[in-house]
N, C-alpha and C positions, 0 to 999 in steps of 0.2 A: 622477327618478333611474332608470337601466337596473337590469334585473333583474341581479345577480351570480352566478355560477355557481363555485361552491365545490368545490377540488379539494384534498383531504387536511385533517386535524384544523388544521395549525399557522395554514393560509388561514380556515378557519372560526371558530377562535378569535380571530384582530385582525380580522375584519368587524365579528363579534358584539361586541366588548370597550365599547365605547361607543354610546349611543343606543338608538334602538328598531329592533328587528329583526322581521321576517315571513320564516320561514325555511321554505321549503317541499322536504321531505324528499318526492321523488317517484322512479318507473322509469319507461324510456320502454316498456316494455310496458303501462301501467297505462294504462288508456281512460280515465277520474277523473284521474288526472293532467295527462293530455292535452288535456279537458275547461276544468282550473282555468288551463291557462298563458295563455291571453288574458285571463283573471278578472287575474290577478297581474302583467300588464303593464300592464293599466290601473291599477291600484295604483300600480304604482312610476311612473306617467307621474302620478297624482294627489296624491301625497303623498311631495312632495318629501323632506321630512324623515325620512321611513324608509326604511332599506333593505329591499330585498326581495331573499332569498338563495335560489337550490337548490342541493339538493342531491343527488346521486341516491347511494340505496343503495344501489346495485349495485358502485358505484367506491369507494362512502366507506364500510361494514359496517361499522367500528370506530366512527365517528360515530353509524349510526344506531343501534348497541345500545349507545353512551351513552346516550343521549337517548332510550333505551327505544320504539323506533321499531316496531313491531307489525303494520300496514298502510301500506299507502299510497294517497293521499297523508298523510301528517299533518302538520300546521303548529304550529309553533309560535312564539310572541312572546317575545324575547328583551329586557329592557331593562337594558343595562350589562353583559352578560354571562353574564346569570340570565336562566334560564326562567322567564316568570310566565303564560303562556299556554299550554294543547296543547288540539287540536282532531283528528278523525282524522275522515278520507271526504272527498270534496267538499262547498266549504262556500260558498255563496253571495256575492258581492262585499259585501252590506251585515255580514255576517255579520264578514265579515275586516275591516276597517276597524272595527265594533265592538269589536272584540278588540284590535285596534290602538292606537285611539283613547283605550280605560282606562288606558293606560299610557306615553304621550305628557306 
């Protein structure tokens, strides 16, 4: 599945509403950010069954201080529409797919 790039709260909420989500809350000034987006397309080309979301704070601010968003990058695992993962920094491919995978 392609990475999805999320623009406004009402698009982020029916991605998220169903299934397992890796939502990656990044800026394109953030070098870490920049870093993880090959890490994250190889995800969404490996695991068909989740999606994998950005989001950039810069456009979505109301988003990321829901989601208590502090750094970036932070990810977090969404299943069914609830948060049950957050991770902050860059985080290794086995790493994500771990976190992934607990709640698949």
């Amino acid at each position: 599945m392609a990475v999805i790039s999320v623009v406004g709260k009402d698009n982020f909420v029916s991605e998220v509403s169903a299934g397992v989500s890796l939502v990656d809350f990044y800026a394109d000034w953030c070098g870490p950010c920049k870093m993880l987006a090959p890490v994250l397309d190889e995800i969404a080309e490996e695991l068909a069954d989740v999606k994998v979301i950005k989001v950039n704070v810069d456009q979505n601010q109301d988003l990321a201080a829901e989601y208590r968003v502090q750094g970036v990058p932070t990810i977090v695992i969404m299943k069914d529409g609830q948060l049950v993962e957050r991770a902050v920094g860059f985080q290794p491919k086995g790493n994500l797919v771990n976190l992934v995978n607990k709640h698949k």
